[in-house]
C-alpha positions as CSV (number, residue, x, y, z in Angstrom):
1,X,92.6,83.7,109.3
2,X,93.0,82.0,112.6
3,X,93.7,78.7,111.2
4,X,97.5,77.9,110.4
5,X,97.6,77.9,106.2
6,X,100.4,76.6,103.5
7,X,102.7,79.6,103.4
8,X,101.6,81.0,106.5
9,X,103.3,80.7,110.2
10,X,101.9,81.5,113.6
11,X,103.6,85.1,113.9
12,X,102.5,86.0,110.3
13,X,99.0,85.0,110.6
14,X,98.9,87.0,113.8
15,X,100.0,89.9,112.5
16,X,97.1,89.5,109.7
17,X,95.1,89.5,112.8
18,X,96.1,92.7,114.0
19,X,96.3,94.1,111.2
20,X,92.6,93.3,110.5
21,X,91.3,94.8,114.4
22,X,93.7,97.7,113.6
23,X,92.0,98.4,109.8
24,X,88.6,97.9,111.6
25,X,89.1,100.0,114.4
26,X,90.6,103.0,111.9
27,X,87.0,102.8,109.8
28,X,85.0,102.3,112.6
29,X,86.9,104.9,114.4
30,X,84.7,103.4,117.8
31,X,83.9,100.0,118.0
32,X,83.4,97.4,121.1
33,X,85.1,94.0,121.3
34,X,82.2,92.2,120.4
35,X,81.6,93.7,117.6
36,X,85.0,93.4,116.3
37,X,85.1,89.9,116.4
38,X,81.9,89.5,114.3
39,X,83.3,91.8,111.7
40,X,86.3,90.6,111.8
41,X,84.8,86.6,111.5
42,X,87.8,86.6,114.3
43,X,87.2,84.3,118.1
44,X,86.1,86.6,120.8
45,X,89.2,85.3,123.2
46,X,91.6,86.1,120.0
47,X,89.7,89.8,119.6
48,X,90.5,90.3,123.6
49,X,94.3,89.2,123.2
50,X,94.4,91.5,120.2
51,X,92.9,94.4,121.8
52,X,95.3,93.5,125.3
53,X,98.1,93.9,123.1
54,X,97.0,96.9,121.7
55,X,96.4,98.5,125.1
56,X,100.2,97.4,126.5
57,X,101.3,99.5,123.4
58,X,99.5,102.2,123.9
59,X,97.9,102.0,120.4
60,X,94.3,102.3,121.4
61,X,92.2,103.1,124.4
62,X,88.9,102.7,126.1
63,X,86.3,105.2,125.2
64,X,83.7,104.1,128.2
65,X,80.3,102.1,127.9
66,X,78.7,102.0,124.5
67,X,74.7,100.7,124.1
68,X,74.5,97.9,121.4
69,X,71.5,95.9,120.8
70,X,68.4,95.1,122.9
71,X,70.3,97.4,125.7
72,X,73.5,95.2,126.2
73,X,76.3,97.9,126.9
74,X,80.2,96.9,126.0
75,X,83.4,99.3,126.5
76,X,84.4,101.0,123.2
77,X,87.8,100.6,121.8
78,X,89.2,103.2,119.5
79,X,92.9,104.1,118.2
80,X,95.1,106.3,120.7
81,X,96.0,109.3,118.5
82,X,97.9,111.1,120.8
83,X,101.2,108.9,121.5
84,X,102.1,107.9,117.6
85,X,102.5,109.7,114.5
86,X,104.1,109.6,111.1
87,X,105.4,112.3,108.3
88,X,104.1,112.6,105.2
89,X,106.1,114.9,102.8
90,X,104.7,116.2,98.8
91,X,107.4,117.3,96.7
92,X,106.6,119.7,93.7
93,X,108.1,121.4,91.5
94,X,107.9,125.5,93.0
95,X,107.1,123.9,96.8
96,X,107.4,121.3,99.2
97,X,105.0,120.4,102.2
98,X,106.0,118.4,105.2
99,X,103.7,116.9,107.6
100,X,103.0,115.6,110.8
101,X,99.9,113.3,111.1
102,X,98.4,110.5,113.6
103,X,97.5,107.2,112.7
104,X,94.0,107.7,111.5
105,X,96.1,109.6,108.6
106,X,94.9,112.9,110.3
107,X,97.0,116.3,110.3
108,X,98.5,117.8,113.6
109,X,101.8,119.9,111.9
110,X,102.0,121.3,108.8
111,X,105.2,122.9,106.9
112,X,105.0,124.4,103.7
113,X,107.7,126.1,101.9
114,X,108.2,127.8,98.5
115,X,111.2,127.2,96.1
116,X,112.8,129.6,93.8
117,X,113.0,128.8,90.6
118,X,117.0,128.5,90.4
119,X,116.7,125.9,93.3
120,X,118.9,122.9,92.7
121,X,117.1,119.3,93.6
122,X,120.2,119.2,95.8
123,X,118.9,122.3,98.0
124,X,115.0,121.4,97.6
125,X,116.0,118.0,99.2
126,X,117.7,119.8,102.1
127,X,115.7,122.5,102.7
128,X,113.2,119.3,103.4
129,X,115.3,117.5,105.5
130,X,115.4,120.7,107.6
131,X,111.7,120.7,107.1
132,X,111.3,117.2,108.6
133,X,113.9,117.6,111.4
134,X,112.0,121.0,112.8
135,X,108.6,118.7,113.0
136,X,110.8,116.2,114.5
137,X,111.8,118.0,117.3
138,X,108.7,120.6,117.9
139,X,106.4,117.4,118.5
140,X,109.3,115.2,120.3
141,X,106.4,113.8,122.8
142,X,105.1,112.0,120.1
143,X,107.1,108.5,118.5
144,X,107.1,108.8,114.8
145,X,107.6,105.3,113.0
146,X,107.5,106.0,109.3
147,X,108.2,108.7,106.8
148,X,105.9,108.5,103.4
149,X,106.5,111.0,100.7
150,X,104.5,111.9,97.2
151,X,107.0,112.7,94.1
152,X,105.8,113.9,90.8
153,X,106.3,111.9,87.7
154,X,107.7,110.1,86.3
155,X,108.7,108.5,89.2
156,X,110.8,104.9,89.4
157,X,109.3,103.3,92.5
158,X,111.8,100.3,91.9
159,X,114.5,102.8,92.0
160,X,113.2,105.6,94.5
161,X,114.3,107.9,91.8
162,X,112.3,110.9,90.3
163,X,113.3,110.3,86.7
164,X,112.2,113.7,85.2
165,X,110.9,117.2,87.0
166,X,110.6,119.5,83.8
167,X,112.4,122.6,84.3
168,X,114.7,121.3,86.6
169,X,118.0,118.5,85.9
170,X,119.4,116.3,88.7
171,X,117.0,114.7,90.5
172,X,117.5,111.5,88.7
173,X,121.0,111.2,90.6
174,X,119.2,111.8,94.0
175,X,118.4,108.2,95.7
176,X,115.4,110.0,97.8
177,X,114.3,106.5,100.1
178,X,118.3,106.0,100.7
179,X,118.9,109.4,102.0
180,X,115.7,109.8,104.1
181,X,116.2,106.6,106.1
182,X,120.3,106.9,106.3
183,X,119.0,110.7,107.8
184,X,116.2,109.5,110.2
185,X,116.4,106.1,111.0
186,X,113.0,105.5,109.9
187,X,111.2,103.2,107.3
188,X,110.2,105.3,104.1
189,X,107.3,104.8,101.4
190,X,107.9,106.8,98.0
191,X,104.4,107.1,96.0
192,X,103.9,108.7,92.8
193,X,102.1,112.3,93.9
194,X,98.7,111.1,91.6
195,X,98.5,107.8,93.6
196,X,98.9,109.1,96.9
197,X,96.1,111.3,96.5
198,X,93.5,108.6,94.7
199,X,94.6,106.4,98.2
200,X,93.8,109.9,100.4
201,X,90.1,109.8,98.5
202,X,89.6,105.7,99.5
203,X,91.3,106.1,102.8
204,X,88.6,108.9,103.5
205,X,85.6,107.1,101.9
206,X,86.5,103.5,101.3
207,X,82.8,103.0,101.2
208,X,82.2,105.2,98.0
209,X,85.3,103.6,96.0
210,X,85.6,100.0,97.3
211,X,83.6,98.5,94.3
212,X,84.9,101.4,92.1
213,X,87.3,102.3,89.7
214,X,88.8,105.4,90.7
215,X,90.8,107.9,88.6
216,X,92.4,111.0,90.6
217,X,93.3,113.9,88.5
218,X,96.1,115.9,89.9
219,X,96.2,119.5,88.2
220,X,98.9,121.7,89.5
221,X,102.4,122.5,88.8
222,X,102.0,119.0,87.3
223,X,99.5,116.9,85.7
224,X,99.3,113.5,86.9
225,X,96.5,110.6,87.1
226,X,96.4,108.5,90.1
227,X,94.6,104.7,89.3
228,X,92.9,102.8,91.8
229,X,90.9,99.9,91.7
230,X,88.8,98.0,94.4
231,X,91.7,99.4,96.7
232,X,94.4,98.7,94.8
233,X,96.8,101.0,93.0
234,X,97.9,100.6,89.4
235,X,101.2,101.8,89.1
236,X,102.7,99.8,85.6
237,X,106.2,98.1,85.4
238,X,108.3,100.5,87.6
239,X,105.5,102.9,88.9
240,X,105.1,105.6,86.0
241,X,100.7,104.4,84.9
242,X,99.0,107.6,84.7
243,X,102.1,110.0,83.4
244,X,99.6,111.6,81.2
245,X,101.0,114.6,82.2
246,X,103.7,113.5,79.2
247,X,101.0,112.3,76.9
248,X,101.3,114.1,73.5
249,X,98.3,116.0,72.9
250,X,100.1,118.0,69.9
251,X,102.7,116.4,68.2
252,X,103.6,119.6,66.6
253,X,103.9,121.3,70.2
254,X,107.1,122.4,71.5
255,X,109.4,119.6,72.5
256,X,109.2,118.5,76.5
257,X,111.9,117.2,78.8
258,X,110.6,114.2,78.3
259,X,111.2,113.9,75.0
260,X,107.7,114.3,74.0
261,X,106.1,116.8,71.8
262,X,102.6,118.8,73.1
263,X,103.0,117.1,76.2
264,X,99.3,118.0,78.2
265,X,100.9,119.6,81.3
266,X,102.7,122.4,79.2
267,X,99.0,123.5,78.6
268,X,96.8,122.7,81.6
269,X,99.4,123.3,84.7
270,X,99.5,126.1,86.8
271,X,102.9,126.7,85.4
272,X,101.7,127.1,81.6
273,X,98.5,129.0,83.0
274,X,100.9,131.4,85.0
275,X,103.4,131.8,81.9
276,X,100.6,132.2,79.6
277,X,98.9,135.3,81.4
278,X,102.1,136.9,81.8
279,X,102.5,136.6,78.1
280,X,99.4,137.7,77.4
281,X,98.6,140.2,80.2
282,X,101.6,141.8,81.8
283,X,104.8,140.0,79.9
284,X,107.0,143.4,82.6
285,X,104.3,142.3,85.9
286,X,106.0,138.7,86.1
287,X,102.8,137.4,87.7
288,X,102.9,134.7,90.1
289,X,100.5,131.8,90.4
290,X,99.0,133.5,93.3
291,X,98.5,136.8,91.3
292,X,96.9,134.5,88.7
293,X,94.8,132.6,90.7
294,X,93.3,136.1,92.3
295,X,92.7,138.0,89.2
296,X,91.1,135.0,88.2
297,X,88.6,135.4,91.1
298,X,88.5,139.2,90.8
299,X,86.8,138.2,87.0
300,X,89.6,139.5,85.0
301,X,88.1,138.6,81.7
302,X,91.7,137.6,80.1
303,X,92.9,135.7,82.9
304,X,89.2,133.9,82.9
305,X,89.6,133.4,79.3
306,X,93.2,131.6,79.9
307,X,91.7,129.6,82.9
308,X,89.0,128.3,80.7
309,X,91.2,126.9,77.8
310,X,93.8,125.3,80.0
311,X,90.5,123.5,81.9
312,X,89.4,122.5,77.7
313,X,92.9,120.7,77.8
314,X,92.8,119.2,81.0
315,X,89.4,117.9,79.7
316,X,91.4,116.4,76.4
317,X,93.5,114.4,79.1
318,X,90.4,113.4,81.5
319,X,88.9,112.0,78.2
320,X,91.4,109.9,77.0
321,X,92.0,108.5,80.7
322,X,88.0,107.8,80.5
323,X,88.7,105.7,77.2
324,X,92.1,104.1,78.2
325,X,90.4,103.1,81.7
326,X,86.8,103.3,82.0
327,X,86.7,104.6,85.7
328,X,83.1,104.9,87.5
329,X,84.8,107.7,89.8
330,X,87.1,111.1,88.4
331,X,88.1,113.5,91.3
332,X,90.0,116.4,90.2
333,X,92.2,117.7,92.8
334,X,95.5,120.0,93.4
335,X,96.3,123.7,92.8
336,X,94.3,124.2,89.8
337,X,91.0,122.7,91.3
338,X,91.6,125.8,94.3
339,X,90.9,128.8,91.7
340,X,87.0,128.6,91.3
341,X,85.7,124.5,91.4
342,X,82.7,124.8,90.7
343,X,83.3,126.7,87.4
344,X,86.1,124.2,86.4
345,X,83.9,121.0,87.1
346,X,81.1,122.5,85.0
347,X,83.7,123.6,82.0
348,X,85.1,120.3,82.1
349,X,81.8,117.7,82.6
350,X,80.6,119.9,79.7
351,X,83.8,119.8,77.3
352,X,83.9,115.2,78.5
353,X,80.0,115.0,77.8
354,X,81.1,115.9,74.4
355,X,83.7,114.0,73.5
356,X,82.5,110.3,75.3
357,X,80.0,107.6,74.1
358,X,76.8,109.0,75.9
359,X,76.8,106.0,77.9
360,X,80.2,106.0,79.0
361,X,79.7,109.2,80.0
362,X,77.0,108.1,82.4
363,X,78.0,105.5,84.1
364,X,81.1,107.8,85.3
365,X,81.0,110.5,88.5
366,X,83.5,113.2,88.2
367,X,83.9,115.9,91.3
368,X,86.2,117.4,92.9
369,X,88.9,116.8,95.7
370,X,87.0,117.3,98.8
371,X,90.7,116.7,100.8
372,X,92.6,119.3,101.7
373,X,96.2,118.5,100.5
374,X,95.3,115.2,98.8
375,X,99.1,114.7,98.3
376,X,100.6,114.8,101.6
377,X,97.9,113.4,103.2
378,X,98.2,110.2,101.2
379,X,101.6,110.1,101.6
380,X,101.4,109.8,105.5
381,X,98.4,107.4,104.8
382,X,100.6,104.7,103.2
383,X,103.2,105.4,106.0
384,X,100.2,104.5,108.5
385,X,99.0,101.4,106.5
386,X,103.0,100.2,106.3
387,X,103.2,100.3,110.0
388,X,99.6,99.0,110.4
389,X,100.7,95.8,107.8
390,X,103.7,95.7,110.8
391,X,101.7,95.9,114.1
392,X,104.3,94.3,116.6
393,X,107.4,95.4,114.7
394,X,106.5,99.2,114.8
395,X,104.1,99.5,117.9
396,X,105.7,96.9,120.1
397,X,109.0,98.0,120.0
398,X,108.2,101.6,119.9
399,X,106.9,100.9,123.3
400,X,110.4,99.0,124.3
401,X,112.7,101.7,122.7
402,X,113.8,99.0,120.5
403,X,114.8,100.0,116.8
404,X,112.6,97.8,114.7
405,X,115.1,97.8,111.4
């Protein structure tokens, strides 16, 4: 990378630089200068310039003498957490959740708020304006560079449009990346919800998933599949891979926003589980998820019985991504994975193992989410790895009080 290449000038190739030391120092979370630069296949004197920069910026710090081989000792170098941050924002369909993290993508503030279900996209989108401006100002000792945010599908990345939210009309004339940056002044990074989380799972454990093929499940008010492989998201022509939320498990269903007849989430969501217990159950109670998800715990043998079916569907959907994809990893994550996990990954590695080639079956690993809000979290994480791909523009001028757009 040192070398000046076709396509490549000075300043960009030592931004690559950074960029590298930074990604380094965020997975080795404490690492000397020495053993940056043989990691990094970088020159010792460019390592020390890096990490001089780094220090003017107040983007890392020194962590004191660490002991490396045959007894040499070297100072440790890891990233500053306290003086930086971004905000990562999910929206869903009954809630949002806004969030302030640090630069190793981990959460210091946390806003969640429920939406009733007359709320117009118009009043969701400024209740989380308010949302991000009270972060804003309870953590104004910190400078936040980026905003990232997780939408539900589909979702036009080209357009920063969410094209559909069933049960709700609008949202398709709300320009969400326009509006956030004429509110804020800061650069925003719109992800499909699915995706954000599958990056959450490799930003947590890039070891596990960096030869993998990964497919995150979200199950909540949605169903969504988040694609990732070697690293890399697949997101499709205009961002919409892994919808299959809207794939057609009954054409004879009931007919979806979309268009679409049986679509999988009217049958596996906590929405359809929620509706169907009250149909079922308690039609005058009007249970809400949170009543659902505790009688479910409390072993009410109806609302277990519900549970169980809409974890056979979700299986139907896991299956066909297995076929369509051929992932080594599944992790199942969101609200519905919250209610009991370990009975929904039995029900559904039981209801896969029997519908899959044998060996298919076995050459994938499905779990669950160990990540606590998947969504948001991987929202902020692409806001850190946009500034990280950005070192001098973001941290540099931060420094200088200089706005970098």
């Amino acid at each position: 990378m040192e070398s000046t290449r076709k396509g490549f000038n000075q300043n960009s190739i030592q931004d690559m630089n950074r960029t590298l030391i930074l990604n380094l120092l965020r997975r080795q979370n404490n690492c000397a200068r020495t053993e940056l630069a043989k990691m990094s296949g970088l020159k010792q004197a460019t390592v020390t310039n890096i990490i001089n920069d780094f220090m003017d910026w107040g983007l890392v710090k020194e962590t004191g003498f660490l002991t490396g081989n045959k007894g040499r000792r070297s100072i440790g170098i890891t990233i500053d957490t306290d003086l930086f941050g971004v905000i990562g924002v999910q929206v869903a369909r009954r809630h949002h959740i806004v969030g302030l993290f640090d630069l190793l993508g981990q959460r210091v503030s946390y806003i969640r708020n429920e939406h009733a279900p007359t709320i117009s996209p118009r009043q969701i989108m400024d209740d989380i304006y308010c949302s991000i401006a009270n972060l804003l100002e309870k953590n104004d000792d910190r400078k936040i560079l980026a905003i990232g945010a997780a939408l539900p599908g589909p979702f036009s990345i080209k357009d920063g449009k969410i094209e559909l939210m069933t049960g709700y009309t609008g949202w398709e004339e709300i320009d969400i990346r326009q509006e956030m940056e004429s509110r804020f002044g800061l650069p925003v990074i719109l992800e499909n919800d699915a995706n954000a989380a599958a990056v959450a799972q490799y930003w947590n454990d890039p070891e596990w998933y960096e030869n993998n093929t990964l497919a995150y499940i979200c199950a909540g008010e949605g169903v969504g599949a988040g694609i990732l492989t070697e690293g890399k998201l697949f997101r499709g022509a205009v961002g919409t891979a892994g919808e299959i939320g809207h794939m057609s498990i009954n054409f004879k269903g009931e007919r979806c926003a979309c268009g679409n007849r049986g679509c999988l989430e009217g049958y596996c969501s906590t929405i359809a589980l929620t509706k169907e217990v009250n149909r079922i159950l308690a039609p005058e109670r009007n249970y809400k998820y949170s009543d659902v998800k505790r009688l479910i715990r409390e072993g009410n043998p109806i609302a277990i019985e519900i549970f169980s079916s809409c974890c056979d569907y979700l299986s139907i959907g896991i299956v066909n991504i297995i076929n369509a994809f051929n992932p080594s990893v599944i992790v199942i994550g969101d609200e519905m994975s919250h209610v009991v996990p370990e009975e929904m990954l039995r029900r559904i590695k039981r209801r896969v193992k029997e519908c899959v080639v044998p060996s298919v079956y076995d050459s994938v690993t499905i779990k669950m989410s160990a990540i606590d809000g998947s969504m948001v979290c991987g929202a902020a994480i692409m806001a850190v790895q946009y500034v990280f791909d950005r070192p001098e523009k973001y941290f540099n001028t931060a420094q200088t009080g200089d706005n970098p757009d």
